[in-house]
C-alpha positions in Angstrom: -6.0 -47.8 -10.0 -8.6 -46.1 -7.6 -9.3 -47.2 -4.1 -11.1 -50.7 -4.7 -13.5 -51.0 -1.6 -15.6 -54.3 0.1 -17.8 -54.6 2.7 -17.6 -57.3 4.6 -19.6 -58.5 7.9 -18.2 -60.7 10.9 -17.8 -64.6 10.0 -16.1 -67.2 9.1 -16.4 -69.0 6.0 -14.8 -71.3 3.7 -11.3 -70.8 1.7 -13.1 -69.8 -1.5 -14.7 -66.5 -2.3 -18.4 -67.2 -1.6 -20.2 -65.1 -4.4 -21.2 -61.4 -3.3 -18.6 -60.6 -0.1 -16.3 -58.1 -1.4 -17.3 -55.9 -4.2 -14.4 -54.0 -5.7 -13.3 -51.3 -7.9 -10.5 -50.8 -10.5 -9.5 -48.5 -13.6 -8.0 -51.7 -14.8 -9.6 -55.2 -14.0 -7.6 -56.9 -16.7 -7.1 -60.4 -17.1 -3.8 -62.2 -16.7 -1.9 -64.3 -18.4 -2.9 -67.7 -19.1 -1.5 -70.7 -16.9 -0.4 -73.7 -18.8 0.0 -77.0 -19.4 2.2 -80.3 -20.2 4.4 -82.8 -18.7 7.0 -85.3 -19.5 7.6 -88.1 -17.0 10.8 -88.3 -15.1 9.9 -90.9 -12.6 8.8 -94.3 -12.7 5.5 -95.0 -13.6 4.9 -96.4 -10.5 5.7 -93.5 -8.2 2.9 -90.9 -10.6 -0.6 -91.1 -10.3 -1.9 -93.2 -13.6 -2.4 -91.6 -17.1 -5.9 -91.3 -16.7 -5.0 -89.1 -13.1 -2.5 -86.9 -15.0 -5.2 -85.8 -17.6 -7.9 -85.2 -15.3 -5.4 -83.1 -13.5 -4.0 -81.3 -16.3 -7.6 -80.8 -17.4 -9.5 -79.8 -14.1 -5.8 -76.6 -14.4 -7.2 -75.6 -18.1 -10.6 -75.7 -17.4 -10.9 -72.9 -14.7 -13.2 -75.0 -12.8 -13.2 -74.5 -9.0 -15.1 -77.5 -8.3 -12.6 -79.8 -10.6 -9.9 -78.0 -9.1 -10.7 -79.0 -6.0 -11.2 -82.5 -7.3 -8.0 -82.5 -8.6 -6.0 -82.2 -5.6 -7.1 -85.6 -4.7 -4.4 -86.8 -6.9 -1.6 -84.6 -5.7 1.1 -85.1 -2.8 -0.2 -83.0 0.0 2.3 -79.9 0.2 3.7 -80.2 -2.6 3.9 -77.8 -6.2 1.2 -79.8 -7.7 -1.2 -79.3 -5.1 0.2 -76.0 -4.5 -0.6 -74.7 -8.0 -3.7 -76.4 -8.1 -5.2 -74.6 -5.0 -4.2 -71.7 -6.8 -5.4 -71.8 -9.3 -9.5 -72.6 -7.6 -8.8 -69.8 -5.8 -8.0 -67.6 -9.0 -11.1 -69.3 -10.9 -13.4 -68.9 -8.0 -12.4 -65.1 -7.6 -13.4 -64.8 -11.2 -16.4 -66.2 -11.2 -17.8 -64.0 -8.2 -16.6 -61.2 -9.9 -19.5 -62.3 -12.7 -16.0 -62.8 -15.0 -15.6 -67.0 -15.3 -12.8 -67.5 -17.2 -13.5 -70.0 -20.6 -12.1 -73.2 -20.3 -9.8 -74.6 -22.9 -8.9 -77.9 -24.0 -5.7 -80.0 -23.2 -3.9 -81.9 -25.7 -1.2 -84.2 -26.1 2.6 -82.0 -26.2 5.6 -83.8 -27.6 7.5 -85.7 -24.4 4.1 -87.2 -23.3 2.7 -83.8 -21.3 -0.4 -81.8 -21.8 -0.9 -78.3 -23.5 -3.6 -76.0 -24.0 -4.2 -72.4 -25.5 -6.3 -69.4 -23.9 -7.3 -69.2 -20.8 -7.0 -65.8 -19.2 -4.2 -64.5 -22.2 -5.1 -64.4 -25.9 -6.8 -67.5 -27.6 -3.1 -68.2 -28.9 -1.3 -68.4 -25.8 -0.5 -72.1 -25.3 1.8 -73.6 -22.3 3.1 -77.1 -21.7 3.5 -78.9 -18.7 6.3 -81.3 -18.6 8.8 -83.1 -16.6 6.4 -84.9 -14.2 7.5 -86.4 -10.7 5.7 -87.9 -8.5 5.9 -90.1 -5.4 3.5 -93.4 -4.0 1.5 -92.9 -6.8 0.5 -89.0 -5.9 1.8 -85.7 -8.7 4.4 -83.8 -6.4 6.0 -81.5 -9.6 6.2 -80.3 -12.9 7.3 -77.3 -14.9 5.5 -74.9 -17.3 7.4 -74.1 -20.5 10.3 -75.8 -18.9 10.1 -73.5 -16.2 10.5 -74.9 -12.1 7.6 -73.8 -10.0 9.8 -74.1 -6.5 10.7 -70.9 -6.1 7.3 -69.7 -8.1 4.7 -70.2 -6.1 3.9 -70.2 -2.1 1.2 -71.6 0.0 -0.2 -70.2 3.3 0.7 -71.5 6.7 -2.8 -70.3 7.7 -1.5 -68.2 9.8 -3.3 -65.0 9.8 -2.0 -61.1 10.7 -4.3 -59.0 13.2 -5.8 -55.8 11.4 -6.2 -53.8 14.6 -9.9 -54.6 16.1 -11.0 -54.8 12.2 -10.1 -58.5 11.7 -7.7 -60.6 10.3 -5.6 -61.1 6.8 -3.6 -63.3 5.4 -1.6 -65.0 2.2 -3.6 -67.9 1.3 -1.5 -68.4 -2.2 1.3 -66.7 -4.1 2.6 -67.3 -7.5 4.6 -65.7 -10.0 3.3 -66.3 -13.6 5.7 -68.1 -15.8 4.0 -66.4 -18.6 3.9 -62.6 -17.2 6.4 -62.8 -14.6 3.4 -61.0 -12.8 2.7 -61.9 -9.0 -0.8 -62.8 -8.3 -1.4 -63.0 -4.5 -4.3 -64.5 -2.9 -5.6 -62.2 0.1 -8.3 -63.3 2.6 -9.9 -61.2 5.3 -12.3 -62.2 7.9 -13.9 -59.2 9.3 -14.8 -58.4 13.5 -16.8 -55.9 12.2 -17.8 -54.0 8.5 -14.4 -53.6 6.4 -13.8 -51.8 3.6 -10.6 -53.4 1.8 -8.8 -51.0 -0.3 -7.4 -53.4 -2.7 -6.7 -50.5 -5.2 -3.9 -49.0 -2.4 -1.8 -52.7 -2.1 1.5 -52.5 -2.6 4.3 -55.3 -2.9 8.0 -54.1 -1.6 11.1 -56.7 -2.6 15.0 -56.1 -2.4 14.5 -52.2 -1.3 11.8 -51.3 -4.3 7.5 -51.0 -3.5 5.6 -51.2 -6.8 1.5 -50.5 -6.1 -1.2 -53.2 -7.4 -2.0 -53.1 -11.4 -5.1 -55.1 -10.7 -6.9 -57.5 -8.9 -10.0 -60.0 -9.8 -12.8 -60.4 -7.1 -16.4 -60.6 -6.6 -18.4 -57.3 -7.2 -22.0 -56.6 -5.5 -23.9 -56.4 -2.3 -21.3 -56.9 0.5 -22.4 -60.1 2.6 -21.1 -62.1 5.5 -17.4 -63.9 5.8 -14.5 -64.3 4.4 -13.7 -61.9 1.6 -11.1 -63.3 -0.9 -9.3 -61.4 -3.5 -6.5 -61.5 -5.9 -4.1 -58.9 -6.0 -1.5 -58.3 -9.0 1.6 -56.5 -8.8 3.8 -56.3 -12.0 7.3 -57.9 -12.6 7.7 -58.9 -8.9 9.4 -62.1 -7.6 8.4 -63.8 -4.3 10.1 -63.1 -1.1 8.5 -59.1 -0.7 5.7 -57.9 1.5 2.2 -57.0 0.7 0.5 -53.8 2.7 -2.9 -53.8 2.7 -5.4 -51.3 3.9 -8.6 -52.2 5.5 -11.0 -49.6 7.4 -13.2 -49.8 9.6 -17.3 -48.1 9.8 -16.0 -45.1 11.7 -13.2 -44.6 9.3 -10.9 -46.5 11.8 -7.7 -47.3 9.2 -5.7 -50.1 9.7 -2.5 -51.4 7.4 -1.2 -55.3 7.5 1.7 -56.0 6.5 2.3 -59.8 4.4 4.9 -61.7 3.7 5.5 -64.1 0.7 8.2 -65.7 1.3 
């Protein structure tokens, strides 16, 4: 992929990408795979949120909708998978929809067990995923798996603690999460800039158990660089948590600073 670069002008702004702060650039701004959907009950029906919670949530995930994303975290344990994955995801959906690229929404339907599951999404129309195995506590979702797959060790959500970039600004790891479906690791960057940044997306890389594999892709906003926080998606291929991002920002003299991330 070539350099990917975004201009970005001293704020600080909200945890979404607001449309038209970072344009990038990629040979390949493919799509990933699709995340899923379904879920069988394994606690009492007192400690999950009610049937008619479940499907909006389940819903709000398949529809690529940041706004009922965000919604849907109202019915999830705070700090838990389920709202985990959620943010995630309306960080993922908002990134693609200020990249001019909003994902389709598909349509949940009942999956043997009592889950949810839907087709589509970012994979082929055929891709379909179940979410299953529900748990949940005083009424809030805490967990469930995709394709029988545990998200635990899956997915990661940011302390909010941020890594200085030199006098450039500051980075950090809102959201990690290894696709069940690609195995890829999508990792949600944000930088808030001191000055004008150019992020060079294209030059990530992701190192894990003595390995570095470079960025296949990322999804992000294109256009006129504006002020605050510039969000992105990064994707590195075949990666588990646990590694480090590096990330390259630069400055308007050509002042070049690396960050190093962790994930785990």
């Amino acid at each position: 992929m070539n350099s990917c670069r975004a201009r970005l002008a001293s704020s600080v702004a909200v945890l979404v990408v607001v449309g038209g702060l970072l344009t990038s650039c990629g040979d390949d701004p493919s799509e990933p795979s699709a995340t899923a959907s379904t879920s069988t009950a394994t606690a009492s029906t007192d400690d999950l949120p009610s049937e008619a919670e479940l499907e909006d949530y389940f819903a709000a995930v398949a529809s690529y909708d940041p706004d009922r994303l965000e919604r849907a975290l109202a019915s999830t344990e705070p700090g838990s998978v389920a709202a985990s994955y959620a943010g995630y995801l309306q960080a993922l959906a908002q990134a693609y929809v200020d990249s001019g690229r909003p994902v389709p929404g598909a349509t949940i339907e009942r999956a043997e067990g009592g889950g949810f599951t839907a087709c589509g999404g970012t994979g082929r129309a055929d891709d379909c995923v179940v979410w299953s195995d529900f748990e949940g506590r005083d009424g809030k979702l805490v967990d469930f798996t995709i394709d029988d797959q545990d998200l635990a060790t899956r997915i990661r959500t940011g302390a909010a603690t941020s890594v200085p970039a030199g006098s450039l600004g500051d980075v950090e790891i809102a959201h990690a999460y290894q696709s069940v479906q690609s195995n890829d690791l999508f990792v949600v960057v944000e930088v808030t800039g001191e000055q004008d940044v150019t992020i060079r997306s294209g030059r990530a890389t992701y190192a894990v158990a003595g390995s570095g594999v470079a960025a296949s892709r990322y999804v992000g906003p294109t256009g006129t660089a504006a002020t605050g926080t510039a969000t992105i998606v990064i994707v590195f291929p075949q990666v588990a948590l646990g590694g480090v991002v590096t990330l390259e920002l630069v400055g308007p003299d050509q002042l070049s600073e690396s960050v190093e991330l962790a994930t785990s």
